[in-house]
MOPAC internal coordinates of N, CA, C and O (Angstrom, degrees):
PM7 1SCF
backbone

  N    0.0000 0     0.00 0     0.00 0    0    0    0
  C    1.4425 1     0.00 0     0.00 0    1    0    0
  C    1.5260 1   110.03 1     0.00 0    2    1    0
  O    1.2310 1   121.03 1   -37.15 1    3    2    1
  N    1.3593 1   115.63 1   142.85 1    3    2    1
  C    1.4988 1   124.19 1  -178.72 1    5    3    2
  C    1.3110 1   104.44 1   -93.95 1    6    5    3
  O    1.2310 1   124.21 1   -53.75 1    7    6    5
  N    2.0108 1   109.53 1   126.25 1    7    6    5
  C    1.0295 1    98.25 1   161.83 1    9    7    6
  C    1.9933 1   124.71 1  -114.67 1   10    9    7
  O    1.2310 1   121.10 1   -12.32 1   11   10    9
  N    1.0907 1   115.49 1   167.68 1   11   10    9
  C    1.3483 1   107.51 1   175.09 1   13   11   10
  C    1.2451 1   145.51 1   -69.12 1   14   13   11
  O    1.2310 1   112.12 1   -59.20 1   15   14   13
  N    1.6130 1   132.46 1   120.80 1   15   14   13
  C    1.2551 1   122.99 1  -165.76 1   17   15   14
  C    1.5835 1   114.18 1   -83.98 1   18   17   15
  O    1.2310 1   111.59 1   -50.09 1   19   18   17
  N    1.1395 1   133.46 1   129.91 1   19   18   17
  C    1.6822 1   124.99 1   163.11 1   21   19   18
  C    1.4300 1   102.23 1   -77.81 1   22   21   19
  O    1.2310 1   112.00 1   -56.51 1   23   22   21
  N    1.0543 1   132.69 1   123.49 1   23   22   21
  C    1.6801 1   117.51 1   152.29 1   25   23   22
  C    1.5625 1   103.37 1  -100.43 1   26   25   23
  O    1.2310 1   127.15 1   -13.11 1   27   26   25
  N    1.4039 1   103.85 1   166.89 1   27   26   25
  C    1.6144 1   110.19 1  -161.80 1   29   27   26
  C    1.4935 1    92.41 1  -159.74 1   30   29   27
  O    1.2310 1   113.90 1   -55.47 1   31   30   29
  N    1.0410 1   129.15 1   124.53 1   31   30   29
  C    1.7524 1   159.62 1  -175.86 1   33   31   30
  C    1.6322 1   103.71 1   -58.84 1   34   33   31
  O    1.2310 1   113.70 1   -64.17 1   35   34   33
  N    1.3981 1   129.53 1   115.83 1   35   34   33
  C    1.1416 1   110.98 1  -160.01 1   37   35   34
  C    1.5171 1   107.09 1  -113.90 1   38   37   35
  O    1.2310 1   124.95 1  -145.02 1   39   38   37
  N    1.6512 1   108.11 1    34.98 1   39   38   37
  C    1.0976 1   116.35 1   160.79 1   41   39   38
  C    1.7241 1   117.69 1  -102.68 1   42   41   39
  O    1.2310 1   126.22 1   126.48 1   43   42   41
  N    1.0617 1   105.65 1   -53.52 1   43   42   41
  C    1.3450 1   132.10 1   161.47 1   45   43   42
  C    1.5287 1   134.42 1   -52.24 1   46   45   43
  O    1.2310 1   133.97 1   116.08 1   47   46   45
  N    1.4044 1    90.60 1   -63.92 1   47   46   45
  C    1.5791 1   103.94 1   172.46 1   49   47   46
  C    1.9706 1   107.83 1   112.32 1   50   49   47
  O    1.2310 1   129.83 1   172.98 1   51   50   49
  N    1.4477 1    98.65 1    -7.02 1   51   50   49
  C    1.6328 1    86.54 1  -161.20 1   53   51   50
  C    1.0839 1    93.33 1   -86.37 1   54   53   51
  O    1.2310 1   125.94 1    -5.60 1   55   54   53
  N    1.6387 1   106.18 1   174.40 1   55   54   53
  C    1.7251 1   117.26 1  -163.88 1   57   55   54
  C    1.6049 1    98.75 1  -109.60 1   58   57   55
  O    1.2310 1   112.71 1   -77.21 1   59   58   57
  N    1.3529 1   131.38 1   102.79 1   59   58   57
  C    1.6099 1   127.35 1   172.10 1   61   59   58
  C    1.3223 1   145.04 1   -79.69 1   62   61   59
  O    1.2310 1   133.90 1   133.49 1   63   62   61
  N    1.7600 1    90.73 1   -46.51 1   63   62   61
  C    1.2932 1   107.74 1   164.63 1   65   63   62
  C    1.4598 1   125.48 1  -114.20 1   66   65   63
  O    1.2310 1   126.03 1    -7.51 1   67   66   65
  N    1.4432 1   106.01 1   172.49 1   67   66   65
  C    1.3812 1   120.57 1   172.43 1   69   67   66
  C    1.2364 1   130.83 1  -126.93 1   70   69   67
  O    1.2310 1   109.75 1   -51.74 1   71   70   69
  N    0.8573 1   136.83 1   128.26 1   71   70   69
  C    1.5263 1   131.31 1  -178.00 1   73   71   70
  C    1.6866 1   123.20 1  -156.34 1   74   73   71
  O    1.2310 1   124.23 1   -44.18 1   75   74   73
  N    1.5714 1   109.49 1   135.82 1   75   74   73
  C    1.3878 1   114.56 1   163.12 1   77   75   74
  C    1.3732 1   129.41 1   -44.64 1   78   77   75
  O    1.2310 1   123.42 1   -73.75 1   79   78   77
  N    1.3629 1   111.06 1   106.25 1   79   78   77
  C    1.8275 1    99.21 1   163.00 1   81   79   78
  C    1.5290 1   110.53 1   -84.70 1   82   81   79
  O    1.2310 1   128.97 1   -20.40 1   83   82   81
  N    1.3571 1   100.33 1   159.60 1   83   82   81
  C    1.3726 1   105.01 1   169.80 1   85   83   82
  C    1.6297 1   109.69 1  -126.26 1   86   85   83
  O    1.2310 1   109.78 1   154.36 1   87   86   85
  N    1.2970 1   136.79 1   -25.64 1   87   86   85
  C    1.2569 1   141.70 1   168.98 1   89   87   86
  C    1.5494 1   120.01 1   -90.82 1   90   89   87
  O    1.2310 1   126.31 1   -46.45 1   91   90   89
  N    1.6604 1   105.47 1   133.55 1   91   90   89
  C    1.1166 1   107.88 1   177.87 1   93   91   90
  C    1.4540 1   120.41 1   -75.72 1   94   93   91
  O    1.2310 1   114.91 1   -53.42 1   95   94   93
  N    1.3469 1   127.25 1   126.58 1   95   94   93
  C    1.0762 1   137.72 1  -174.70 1   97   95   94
  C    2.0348 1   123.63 1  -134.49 1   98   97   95
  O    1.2310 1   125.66 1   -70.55 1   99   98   97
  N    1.1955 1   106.73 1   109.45 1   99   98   97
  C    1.6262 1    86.05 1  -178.94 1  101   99   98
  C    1.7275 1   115.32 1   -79.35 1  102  101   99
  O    1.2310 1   110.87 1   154.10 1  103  102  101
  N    1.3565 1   134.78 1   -25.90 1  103  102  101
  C    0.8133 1   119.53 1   153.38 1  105  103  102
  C    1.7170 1   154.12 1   -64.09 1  106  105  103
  O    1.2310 1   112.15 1   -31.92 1  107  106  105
  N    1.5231 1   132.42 1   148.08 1  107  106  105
  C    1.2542 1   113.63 1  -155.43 1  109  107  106
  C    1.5670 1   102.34 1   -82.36 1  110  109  107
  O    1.2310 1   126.68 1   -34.42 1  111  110  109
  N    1.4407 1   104.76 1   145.58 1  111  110  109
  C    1.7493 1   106.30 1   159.42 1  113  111  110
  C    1.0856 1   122.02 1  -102.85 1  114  113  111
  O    1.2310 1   132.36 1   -28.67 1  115  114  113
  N    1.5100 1    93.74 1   151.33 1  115  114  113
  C    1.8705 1   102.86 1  -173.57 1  117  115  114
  C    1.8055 1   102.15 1  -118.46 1  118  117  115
  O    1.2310 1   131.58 1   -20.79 1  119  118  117
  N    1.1172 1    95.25 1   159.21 1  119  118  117
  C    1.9200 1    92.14 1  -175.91 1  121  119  118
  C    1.8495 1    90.57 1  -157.55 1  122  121  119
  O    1.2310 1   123.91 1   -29.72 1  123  122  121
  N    1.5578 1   110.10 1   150.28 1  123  122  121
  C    1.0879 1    92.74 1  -168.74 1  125  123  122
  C    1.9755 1    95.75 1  -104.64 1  126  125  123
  O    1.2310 1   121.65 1   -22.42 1  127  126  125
  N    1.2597 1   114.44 1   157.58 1  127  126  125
  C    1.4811 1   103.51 1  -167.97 1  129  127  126
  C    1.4914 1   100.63 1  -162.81 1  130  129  127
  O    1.2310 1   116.77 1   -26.57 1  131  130  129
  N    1.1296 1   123.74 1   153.43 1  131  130  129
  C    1.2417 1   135.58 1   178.67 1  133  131  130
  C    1.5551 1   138.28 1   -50.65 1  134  133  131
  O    1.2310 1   114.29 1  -120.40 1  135  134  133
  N    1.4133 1   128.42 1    59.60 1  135  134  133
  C    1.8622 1   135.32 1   175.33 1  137  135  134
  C    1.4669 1   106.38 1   -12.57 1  138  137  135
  O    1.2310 1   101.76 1   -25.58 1  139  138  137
  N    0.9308 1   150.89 1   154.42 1  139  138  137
  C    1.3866 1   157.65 1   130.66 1  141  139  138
  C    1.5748 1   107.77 1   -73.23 1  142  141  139
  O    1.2310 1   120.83 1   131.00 1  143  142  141
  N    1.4157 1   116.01 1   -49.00 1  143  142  141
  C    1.4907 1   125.15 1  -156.87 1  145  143  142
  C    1.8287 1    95.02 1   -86.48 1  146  145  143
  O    1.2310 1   120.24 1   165.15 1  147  146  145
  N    1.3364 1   117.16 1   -14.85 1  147  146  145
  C    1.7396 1   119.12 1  -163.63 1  149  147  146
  C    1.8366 1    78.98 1  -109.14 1  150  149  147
  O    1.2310 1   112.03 1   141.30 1  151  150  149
  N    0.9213 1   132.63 1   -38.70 1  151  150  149
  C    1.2461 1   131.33 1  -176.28 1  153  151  150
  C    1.9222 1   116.43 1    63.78 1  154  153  151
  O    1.2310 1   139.49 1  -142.27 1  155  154  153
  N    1.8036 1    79.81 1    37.73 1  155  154  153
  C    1.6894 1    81.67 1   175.63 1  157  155  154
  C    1.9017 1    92.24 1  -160.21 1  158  157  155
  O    1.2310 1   114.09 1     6.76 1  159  158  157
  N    1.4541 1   128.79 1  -173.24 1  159  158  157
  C    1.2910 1   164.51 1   158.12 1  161  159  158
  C    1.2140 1    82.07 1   -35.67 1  162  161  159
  O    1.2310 1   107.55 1   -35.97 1  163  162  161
  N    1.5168 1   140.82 1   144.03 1  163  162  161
  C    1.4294 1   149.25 1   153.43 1  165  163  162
  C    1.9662 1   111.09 1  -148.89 1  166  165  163
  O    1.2310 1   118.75 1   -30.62 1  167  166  165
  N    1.1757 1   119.99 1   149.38 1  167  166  165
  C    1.3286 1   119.61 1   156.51 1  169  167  166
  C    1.2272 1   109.45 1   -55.08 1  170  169  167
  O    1.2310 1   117.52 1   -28.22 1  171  170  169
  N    1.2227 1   122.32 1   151.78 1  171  170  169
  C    1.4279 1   124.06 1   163.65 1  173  171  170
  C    1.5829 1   104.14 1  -133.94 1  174  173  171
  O    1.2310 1   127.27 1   -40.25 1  175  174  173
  N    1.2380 1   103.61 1   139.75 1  175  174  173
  C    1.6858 1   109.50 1  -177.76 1  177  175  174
  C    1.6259 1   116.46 1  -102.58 1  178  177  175
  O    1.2310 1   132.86 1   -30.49 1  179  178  177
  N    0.8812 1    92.75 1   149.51 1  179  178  177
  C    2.2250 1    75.03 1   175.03 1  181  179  178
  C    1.5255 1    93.71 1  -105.06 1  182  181  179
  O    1.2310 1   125.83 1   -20.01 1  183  182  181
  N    1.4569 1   106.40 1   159.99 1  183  182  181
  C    1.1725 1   147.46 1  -137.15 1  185  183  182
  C    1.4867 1    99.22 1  -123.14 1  186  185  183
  O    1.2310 1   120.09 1   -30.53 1  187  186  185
  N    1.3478 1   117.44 1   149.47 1  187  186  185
  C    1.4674 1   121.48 1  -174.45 1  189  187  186
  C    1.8551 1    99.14 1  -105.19 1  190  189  187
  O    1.2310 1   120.10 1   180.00 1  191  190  189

C-alpha cells in the first residue's frame, strides 16, 4: 500500500507538496524543490 509524503520547506516551514511513496524506508527524504512563499530553490524535508 502507498503511503503519502508531506514535504515541508526547511526554510520556511510550509508544507507544498505531496506525493506517493512507494518504498519502505525508515529514514526521512529530502529533495530540493521549488517554495512559493521563499520564492526560490529550497530543501524540502518530508514530514512524519
Amino acid at each position: 500500500m502507498k503511503s503519502k509524503i508531506i514535504w515541508a520547506c526547511s526554510d520556511c516551514g510550509s508544507r507544498n507538496y505531496t506525493t506517493d511513496n512507494r518504498e519502505k524506508s525508515s529514514k526521512r527524504l529530502t529533495i530540493k524543490k521549488y517554495c512559493k512563499n521563499c520564492n526560490a530553490h529550497t530543501v524540502h524535508q518530508q514530514t512524519k
